[in-house]
N, C-alpha and C positions, 0 to 999 in steps of 0.2 A: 504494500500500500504506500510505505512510504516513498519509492522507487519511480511508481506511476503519481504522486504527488496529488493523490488520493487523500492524505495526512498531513498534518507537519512534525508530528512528532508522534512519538508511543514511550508512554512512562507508566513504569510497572507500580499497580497498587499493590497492596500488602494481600499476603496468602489468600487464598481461596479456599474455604474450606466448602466444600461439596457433597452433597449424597447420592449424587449421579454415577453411578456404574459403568463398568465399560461394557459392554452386552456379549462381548465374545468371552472377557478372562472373568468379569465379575469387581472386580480391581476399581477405586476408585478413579475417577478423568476428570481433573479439572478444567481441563483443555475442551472437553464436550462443551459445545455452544449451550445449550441447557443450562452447562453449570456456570457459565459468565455469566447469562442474563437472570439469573437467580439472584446473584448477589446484586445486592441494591445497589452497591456507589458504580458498578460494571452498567447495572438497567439502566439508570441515571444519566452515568455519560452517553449511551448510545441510544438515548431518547432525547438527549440534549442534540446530539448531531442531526437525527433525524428531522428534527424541529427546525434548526441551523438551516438544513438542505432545501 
C-alpha cells in the first residue's frame, strides 16, 4: 500500500489480542482481517479512512 501510495505511512499499535482461529491449525491469527476489525482502535482507524475517502 504504501508503494502504490495508497498510505502514507503504517504505525504498528500495540498487540492484538484475538479469538479468531486459524480454520486449518486451530492456532490463534491475529493477522485474520476479522481479528483487526475486532479490535476497536484497528475498527476506528479504518472507518476513519473510509469516511476520509
Amino acid at each position: 500500500m504504501l508503494n502504490r501510495n495508497l498510505i502514507e505511512s503504517i504505525d504498528d499499535q500495540p498487540l492484538i489480542q484475538t479469538f479468531w482461529k486459524d480454520s486449518h491449525t486451530g492456532r490463534a491469527n491475529p493477522h485474520n482481517l476479522f481479528a483487526y476489525l475486532n479490535h476497536t482502535k484497528v475498527a476506528e482507524h479504518v472507518a476513519d479512512w473510509i469516511l476520509r475517502s
